[in-house]
Backbone bond lengths (Angstrom), bond angles and torsions (degrees), N, CA, C in turn:
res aa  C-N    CA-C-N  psi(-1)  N-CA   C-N-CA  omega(-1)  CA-C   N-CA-C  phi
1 X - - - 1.446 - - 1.527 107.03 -
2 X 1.147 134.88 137.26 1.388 156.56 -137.23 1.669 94.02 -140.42
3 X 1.764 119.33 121.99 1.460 106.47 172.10 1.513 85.95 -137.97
4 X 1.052 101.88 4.07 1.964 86.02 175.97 1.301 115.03 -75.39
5 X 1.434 114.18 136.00 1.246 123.90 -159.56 1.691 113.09 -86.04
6 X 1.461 108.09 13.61 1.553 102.20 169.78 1.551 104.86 -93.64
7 X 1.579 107.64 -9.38 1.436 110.79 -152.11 1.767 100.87 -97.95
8 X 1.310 116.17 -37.40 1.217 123.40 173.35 1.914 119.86 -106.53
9 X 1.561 94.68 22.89 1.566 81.55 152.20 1.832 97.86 83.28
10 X 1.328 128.51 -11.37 1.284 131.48 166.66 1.238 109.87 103.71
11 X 1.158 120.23 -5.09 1.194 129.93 177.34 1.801 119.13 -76.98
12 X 1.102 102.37 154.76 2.209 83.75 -177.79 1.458 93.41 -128.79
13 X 1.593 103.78 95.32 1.157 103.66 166.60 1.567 123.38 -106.98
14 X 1.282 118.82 21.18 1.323 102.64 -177.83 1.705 98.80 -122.42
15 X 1.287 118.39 -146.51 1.577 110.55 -163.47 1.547 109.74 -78.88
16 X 1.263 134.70 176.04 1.032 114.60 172.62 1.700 98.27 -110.24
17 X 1.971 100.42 178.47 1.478 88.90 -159.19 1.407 112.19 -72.62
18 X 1.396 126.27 162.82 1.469 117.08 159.45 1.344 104.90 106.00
19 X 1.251 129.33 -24.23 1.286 146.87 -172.07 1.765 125.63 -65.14
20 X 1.193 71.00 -35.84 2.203 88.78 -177.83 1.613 108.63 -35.60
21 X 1.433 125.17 136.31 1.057 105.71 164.91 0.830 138.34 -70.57
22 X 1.667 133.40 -177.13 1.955 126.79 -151.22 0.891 95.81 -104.67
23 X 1.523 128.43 116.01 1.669 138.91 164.87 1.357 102.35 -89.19
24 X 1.629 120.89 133.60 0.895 122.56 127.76 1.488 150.11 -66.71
25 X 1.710 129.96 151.78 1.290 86.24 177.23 1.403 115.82 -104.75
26 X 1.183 128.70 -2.62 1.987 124.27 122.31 0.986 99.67 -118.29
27 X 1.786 87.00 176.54 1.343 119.31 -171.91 1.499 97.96 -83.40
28 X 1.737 90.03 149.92 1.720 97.49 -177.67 1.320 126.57 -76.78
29 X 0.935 113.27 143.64 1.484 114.49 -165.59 1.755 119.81 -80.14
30 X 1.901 111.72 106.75 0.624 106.21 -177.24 1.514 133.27 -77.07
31 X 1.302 110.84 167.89 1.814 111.78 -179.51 1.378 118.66 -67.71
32 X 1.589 112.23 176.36 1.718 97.08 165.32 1.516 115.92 -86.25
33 X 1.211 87.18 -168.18 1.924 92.08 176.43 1.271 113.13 -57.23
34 X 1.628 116.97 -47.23 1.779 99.27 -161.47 1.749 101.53 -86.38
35 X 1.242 109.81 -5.13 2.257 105.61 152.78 1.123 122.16 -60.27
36 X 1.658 111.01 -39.34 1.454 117.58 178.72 0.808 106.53 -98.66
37 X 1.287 157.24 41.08 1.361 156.49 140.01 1.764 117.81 -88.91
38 X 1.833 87.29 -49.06 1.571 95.92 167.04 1.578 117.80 -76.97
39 X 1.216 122.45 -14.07 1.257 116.89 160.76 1.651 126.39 -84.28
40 X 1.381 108.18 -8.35 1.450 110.46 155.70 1.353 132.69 -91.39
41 X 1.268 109.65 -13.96 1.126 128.30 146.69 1.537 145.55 -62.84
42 X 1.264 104.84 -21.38 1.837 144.95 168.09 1.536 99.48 -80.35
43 X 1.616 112.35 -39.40 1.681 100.90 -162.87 1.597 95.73 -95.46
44 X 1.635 118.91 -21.21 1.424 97.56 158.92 1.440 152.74 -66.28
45 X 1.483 94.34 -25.42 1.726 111.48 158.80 1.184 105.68 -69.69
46 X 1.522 129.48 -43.84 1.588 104.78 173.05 1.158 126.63 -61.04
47 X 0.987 133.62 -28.30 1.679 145.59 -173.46 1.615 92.73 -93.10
48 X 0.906 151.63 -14.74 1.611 140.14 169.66 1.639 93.52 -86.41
49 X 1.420 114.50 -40.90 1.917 107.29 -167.48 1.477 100.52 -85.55
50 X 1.449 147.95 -0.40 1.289 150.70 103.92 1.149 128.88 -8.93
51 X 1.373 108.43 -62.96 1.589 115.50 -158.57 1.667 84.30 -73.39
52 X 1.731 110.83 -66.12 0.979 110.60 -172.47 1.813 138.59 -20.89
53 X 1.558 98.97 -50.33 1.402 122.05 164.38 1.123 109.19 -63.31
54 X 1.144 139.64 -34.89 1.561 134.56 168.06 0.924 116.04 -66.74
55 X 1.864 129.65 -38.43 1.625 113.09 173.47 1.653 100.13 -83.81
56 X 1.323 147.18 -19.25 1.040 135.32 154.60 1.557 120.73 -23.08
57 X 1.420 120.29 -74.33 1.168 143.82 179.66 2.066 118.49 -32.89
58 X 1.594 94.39 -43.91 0.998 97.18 -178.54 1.672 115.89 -108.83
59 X 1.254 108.60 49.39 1.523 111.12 174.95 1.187 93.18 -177.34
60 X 1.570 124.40 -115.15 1.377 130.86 -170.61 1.045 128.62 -35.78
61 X 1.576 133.24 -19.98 1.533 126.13 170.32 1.403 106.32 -91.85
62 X 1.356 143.22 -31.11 1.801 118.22 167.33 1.707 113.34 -86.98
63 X 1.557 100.48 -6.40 1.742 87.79 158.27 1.445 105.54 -72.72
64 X 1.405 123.63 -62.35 1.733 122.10 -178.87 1.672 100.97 -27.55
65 X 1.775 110.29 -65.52 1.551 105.69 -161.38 1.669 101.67 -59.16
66 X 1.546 120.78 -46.76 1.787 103.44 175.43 1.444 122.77 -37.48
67 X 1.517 116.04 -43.36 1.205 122.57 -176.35 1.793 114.46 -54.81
68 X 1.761 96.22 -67.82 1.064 111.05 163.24 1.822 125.49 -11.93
69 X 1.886 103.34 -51.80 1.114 109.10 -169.43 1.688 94.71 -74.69
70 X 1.157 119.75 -57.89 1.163 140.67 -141.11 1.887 91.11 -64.89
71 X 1.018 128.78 -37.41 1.567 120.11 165.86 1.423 102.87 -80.73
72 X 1.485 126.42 -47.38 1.921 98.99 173.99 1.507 109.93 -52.45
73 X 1.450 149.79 -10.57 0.936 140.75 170.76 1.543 113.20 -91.52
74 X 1.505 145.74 -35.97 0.602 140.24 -159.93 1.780 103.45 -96.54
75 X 1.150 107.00 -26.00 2.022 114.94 167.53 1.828 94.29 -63.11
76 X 1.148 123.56 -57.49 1.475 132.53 -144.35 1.767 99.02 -87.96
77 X 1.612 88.03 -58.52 1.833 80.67 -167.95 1.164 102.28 128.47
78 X 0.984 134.66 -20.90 1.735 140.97 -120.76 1.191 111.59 -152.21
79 X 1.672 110.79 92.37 1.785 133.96 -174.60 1.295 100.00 -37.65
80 X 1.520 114.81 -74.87 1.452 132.03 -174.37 1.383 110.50 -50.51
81 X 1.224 139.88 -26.75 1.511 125.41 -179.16 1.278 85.42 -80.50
82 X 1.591 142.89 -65.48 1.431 158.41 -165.03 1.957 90.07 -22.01
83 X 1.421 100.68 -60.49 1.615 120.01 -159.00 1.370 85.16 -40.71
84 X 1.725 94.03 -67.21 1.722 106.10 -159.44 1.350 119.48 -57.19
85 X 1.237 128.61 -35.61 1.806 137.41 -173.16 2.181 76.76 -65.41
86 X 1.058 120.44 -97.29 0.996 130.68 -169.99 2.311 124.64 -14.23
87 X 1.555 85.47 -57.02 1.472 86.02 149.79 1.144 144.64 -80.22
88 X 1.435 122.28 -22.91 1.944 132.94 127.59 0.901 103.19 4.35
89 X 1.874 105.26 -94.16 1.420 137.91 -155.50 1.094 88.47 -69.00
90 X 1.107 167.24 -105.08 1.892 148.04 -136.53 0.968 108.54 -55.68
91 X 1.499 130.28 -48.12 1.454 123.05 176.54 1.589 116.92 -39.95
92 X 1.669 116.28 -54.17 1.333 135.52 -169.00 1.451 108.28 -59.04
93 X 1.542 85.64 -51.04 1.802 100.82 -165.16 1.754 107.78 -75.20
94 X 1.068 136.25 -31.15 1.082 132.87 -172.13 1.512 109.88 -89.09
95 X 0.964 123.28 -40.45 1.651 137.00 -149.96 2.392 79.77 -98.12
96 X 0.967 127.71 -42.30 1.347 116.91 164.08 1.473 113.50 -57.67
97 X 1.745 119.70 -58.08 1.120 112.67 171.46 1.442 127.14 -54.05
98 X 1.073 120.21 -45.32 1.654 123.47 151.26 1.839 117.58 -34.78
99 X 1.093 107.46 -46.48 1.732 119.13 -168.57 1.912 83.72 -65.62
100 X 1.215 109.01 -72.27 1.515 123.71 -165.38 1.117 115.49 -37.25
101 X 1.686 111.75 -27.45 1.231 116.94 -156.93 1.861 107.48 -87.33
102 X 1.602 100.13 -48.12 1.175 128.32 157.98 1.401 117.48 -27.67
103 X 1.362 92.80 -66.47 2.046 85.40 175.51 1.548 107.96 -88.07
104 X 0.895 154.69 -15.07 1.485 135.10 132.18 1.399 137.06 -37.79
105 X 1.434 115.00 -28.34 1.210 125.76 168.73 2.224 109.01 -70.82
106 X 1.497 88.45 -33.23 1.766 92.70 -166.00 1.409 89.60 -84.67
107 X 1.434 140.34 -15.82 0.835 134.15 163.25 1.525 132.29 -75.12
108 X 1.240 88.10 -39.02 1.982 94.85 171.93 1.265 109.96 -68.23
109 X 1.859 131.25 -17.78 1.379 118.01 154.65 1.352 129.14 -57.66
110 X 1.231 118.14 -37.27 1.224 130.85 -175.60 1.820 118.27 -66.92
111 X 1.289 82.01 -34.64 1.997 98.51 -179.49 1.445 103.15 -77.85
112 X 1.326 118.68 -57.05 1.553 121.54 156.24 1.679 142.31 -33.09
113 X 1.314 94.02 -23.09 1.827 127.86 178.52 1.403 90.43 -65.73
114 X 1.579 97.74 -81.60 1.443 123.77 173.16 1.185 133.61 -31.99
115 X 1.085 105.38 -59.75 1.858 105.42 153.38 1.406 142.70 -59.97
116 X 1.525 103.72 5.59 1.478 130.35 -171.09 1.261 141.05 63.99
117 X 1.853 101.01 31.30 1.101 101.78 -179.01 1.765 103.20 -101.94
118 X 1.410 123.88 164.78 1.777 125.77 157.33 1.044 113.82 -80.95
119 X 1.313 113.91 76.78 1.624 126.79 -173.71 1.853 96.26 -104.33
120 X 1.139 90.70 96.88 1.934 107.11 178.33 1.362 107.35 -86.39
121 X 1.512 136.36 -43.97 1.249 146.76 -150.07 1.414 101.18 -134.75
122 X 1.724 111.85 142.04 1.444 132.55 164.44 1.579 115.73 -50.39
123 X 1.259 107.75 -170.75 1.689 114.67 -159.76 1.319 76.38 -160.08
124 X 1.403 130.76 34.64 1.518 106.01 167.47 1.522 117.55 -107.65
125 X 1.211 90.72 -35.40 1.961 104.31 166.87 1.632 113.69 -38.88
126 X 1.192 86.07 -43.50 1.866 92.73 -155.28 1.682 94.87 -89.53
127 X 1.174 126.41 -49.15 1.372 121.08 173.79 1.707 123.42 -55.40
128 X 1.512 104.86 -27.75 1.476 92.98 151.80 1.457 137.93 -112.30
129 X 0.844 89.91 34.87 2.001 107.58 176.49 1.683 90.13 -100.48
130 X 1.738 116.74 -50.46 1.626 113.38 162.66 0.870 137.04 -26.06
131 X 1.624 100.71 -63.84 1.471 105.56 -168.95 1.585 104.79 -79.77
132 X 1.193 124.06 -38.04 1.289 135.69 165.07 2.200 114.38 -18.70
133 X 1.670 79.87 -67.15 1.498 83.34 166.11 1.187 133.40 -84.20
134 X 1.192 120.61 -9.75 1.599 129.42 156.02 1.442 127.99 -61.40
135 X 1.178 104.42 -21.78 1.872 120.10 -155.09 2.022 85.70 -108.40
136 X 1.327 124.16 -40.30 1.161 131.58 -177.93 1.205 101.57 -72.87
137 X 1.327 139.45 -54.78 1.511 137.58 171.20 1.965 101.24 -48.13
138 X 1.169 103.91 -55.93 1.420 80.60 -174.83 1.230 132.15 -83.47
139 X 1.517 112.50 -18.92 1.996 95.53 158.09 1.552 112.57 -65.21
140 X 1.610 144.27 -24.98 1.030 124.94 151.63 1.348 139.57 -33.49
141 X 1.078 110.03 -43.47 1.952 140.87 163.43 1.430 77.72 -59.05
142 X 0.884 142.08 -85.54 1.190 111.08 -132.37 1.648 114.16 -121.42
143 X 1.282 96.74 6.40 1.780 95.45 147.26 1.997 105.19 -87.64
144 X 0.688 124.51 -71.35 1.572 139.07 -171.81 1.698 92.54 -38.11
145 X 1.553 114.86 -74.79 1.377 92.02 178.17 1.270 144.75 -146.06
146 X 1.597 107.97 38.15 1.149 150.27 145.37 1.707 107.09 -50.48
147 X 1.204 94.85 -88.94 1.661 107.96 -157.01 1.730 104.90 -109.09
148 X 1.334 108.31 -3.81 1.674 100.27 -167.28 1.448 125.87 -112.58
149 X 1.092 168.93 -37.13 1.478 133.39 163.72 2.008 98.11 -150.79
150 X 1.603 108.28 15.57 1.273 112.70 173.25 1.426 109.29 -105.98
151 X 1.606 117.18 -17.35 1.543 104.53 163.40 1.484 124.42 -111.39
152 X 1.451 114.89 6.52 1.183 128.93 125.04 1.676 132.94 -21.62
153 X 1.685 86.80 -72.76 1.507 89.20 162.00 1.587 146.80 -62.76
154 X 1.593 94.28 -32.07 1.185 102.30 -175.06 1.873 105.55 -91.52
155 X 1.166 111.42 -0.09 1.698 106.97 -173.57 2.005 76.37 -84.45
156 X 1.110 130.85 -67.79 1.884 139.87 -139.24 2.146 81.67 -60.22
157 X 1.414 114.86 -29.36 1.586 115.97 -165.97 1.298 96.58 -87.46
158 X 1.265 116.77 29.79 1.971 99.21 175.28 1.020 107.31 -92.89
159 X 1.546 133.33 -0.49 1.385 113.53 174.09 1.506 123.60 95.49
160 X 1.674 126.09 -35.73 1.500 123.73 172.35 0.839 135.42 -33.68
């Protein structure tokens, strides 16, 4: 393969450098069964403390940061600090839980390696597109008919 650019016209069509894939020169030496067992067992707590952080994200940490605001406003007085403590705290809290999640995910490849599976790709994409739609189904439940305009109706239909 030829990338010098007098040779192909200036154009860079072939790989760039550094790129080659990673040869070993053996294969690594795997563990026995009861290593890989406990290392599949390691990648299931990671993937539960994942998931977990993902239903975190979408409920209990911007209720905490509302709260959060809602006593910097009520100590202070002061809507606009309230706003700001509150957008802080989600900013901090989410974008860490995001970070955390990230290296748990690059980590649950590695535990997964180990345990002998060809685990090439994360589980973080897909676990929050999940929980995403899980967490959306249930404020529906429970705006629609939990809390929203069917027990409304039926409290004004009691008849007193």
């Amino acid at each position: 393969m030829r990338t010098d650019p007098s040779e192909n016209g200036g154009l860079f069509v072939g790989r760039r450098p550094g790129t080659a894939p990673v040869r070993f020169r053996s294969l690594p030496q795997r563990g026995g069964d009861v290593r890989q067992r406990i290392d599949g067992s390691i990648a299931t707590i990671m993937l539960a403390a994942i998931t977990l952080l993902c239903l975190l994200c979408w409920g209990p940490i911007p209720i905490a940061c509302l709260w959060l605001g809602s006593q910097a406003n009520y100590l202070t007085g002061s809507v606009s600090l309230g706003l700001l403590v509150s957008f802080a705290a989600l900013f901090a809290l989410l974008f860490g839980a995001l970070s955390l999640m990230k290296r748990l995910d690059n980590a649950w490849i590695l535990v997964r390696r180990a345990a002998g599976y060809d685990q090439r790709t994360g589980v973080l994409g897909r676990i929050f597109a999940a929980t995403a739609v899980v967490c959306a189904l249930a404020f529906l439940l429970w705006f629609l008919v939990i809390h929203g305009p069917g027990t409304s109706l039926v409290a004004r239909g009691g008849g007193n």
